[in-house]
C-alpha positions as CSV (number, residue, x, y, z in Angstrom):
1,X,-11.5,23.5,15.5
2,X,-7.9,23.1,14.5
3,X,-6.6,22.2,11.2
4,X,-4.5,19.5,10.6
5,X,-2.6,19.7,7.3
6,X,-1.2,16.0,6.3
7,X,0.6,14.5,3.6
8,X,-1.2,11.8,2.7
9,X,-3.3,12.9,-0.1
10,X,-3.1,10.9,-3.7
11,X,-0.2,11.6,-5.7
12,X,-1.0,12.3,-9.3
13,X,0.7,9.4,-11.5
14,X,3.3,10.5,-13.8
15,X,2.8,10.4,-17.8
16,X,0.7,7.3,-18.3
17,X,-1.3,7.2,-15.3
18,X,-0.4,3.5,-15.0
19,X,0.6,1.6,-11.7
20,X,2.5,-1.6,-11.7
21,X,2.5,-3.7,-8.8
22,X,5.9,-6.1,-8.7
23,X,7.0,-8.8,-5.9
24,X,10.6,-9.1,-5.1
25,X,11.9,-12.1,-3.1
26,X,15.3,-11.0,-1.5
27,X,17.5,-11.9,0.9
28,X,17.4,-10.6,4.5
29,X,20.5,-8.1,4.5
30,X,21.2,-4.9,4.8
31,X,21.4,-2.5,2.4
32,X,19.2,-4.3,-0.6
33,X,15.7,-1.9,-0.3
34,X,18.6,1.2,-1.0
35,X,20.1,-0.9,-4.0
36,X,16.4,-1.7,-5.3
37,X,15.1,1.9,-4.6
38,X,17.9,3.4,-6.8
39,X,17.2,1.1,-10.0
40,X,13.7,2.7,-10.2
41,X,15.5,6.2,-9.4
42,X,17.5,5.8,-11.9
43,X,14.6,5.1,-14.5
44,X,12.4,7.5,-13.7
45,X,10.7,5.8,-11.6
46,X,8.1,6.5,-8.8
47,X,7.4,3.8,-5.4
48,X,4.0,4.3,-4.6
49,X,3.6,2.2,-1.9
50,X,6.4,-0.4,-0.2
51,X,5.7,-3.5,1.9
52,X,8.8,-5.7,3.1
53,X,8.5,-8.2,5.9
54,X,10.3,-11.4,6.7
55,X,9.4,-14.1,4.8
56,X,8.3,-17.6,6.9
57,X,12.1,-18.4,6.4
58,X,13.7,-15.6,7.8
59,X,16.9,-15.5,5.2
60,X,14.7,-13.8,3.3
61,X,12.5,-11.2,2.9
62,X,9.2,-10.3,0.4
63,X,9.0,-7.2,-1.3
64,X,5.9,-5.8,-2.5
65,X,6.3,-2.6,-4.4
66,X,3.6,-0.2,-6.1
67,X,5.4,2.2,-8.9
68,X,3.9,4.3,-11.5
69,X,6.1,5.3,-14.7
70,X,6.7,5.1,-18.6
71,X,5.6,1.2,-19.3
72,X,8.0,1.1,-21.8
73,X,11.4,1.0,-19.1
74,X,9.1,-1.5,-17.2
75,X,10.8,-4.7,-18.3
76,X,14.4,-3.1,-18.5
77,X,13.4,-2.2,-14.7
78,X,12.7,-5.9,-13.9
79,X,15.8,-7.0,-15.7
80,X,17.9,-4.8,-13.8
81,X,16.6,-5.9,-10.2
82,X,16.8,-9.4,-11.1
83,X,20.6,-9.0,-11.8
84,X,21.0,-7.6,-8.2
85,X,23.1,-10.0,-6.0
86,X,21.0,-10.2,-2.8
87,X,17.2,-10.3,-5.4
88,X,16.2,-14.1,-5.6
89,X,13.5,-12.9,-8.2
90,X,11.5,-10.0,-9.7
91,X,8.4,-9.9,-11.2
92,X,5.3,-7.9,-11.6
93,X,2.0,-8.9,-10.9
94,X,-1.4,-8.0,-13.0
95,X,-4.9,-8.3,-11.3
96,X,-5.7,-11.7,-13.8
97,X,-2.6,-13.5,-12.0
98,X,-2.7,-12.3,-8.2
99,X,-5.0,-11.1,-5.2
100,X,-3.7,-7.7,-4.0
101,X,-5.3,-5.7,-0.5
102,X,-4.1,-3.3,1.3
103,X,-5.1,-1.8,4.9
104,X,-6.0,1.6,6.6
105,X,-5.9,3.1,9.6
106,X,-8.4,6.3,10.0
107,X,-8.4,8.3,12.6
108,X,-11.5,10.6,12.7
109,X,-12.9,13.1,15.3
110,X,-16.5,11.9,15.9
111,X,-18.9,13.2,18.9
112,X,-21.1,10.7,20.9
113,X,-23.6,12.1,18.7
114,X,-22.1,11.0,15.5
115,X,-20.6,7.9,16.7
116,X,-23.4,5.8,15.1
117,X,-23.5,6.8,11.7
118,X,-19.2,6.3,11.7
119,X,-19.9,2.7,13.0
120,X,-22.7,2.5,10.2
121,X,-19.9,3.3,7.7
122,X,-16.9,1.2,9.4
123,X,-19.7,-2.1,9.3
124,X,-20.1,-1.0,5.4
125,X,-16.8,-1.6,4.4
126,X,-16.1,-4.4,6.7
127,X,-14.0,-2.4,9.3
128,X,-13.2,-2.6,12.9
129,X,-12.9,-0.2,15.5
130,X,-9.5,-0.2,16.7
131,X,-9.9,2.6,19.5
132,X,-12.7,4.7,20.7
133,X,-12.1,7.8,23.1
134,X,-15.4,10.3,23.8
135,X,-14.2,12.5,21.2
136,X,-12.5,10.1,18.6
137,X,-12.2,7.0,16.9
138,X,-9.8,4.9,14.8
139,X,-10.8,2.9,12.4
140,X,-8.7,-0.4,10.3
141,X,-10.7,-1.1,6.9
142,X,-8.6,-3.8,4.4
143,X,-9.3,-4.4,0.7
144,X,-8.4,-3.4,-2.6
145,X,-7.2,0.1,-3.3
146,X,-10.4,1.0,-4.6
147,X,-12.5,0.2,-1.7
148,X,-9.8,2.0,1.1
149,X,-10.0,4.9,-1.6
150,X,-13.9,4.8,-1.4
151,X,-13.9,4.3,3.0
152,X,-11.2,7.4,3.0
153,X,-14.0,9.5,1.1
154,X,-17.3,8.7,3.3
155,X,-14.9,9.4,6.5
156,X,-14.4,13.1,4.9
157,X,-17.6,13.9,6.2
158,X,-15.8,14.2,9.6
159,X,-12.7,15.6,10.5
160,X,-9.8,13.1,9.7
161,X,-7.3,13.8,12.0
162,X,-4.8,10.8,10.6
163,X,-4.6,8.3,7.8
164,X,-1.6,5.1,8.0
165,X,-1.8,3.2,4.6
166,X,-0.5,0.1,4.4
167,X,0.6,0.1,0.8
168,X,-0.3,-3.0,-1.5
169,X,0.5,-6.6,-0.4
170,X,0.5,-9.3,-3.3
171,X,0.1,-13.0,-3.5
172,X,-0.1,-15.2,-6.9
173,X,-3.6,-16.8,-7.3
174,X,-3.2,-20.6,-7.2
175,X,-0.5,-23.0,-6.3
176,X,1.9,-20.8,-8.1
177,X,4.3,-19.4,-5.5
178,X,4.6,-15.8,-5.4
């Protein structure tokens, strides 16, 4: 069989092992994600995952951004994003305050033979079958990062030829806007 090498193994975290999860209201132009990206750049910063998409008023947009880094330049990050013209607001968001999911898409190579047992899995974590050829199948699973992390490792058991990750998406709990 041929080997697929991919790039979409964990990272390690830097120093404290920490992720932070922050929502950033902006407005629709071009330009802001590369003036954002650089502030974290600048502080030492890592984006871990990304998610921007049009808000319901399409003036602006939503950021939802995953970073792992020194706590401690956390609130000076925050600050500094918040002062950018086109950012509306910055904040981050703890697991107490918010619901956060994120989505996969697996592609695995799976015989007639095996096909059951991969659907057994895929009904397990509450997946779908997107797409089923006689030698393949894709498979969308949603949740938290935990529970994609846990579907990624039971699909090892068959060759993975591809993995698309969503990245985190956020939303306040309540009637607090996010």
């Amino acid at each position: 069989m041929k080997t697929i090498t991919t790039t979409d193994t964990p990272v390690a975290t830097t120093s404290s092992g920490s992720g932070h999860t922050l929502s950033i209201l902006v407005n629709n132009q071009p330009g802001v994600l590369m003036r954002i990206c650089q502030v974290f750049s600048r502080r030492g910063f890592n984006i871990d995952s990304l998610v921007v998409s049009q808000g319901r008023n399409p003036t602006f947009s939503r950021m939802t951004i995953g970073i792992s880094g020194d706590p401690s330049g956390l609130d000076q990050i925050i600050k500094q994003v918040n002062k950018l013209i086109d950012v509306i607001h910055c904040f981050e968001h703890t697991s107490m305050d918010s619901v956060t999911k994120e989505m996969i898409l697996i592609k695995i190579l799976c015989s007639s033979a095996e096909r059951s047992a991969a659907l057994q899995i895929t009904k397990h974590f509450g997946g779908k079958t997107i797409d089923l050829t006689p030698t393949s199948m894709v498979v969308m699973i949603a949740g938290d990062s935990p529970k994609v992390d846990a579907a990624i490792a039971m699909f090892s058991q068959y060759e993975i030829i591809e993995t698309v990750r969503t990245g985190k998406v956020v939303m306040a709990r309540g009637e607090q806007p996010t």
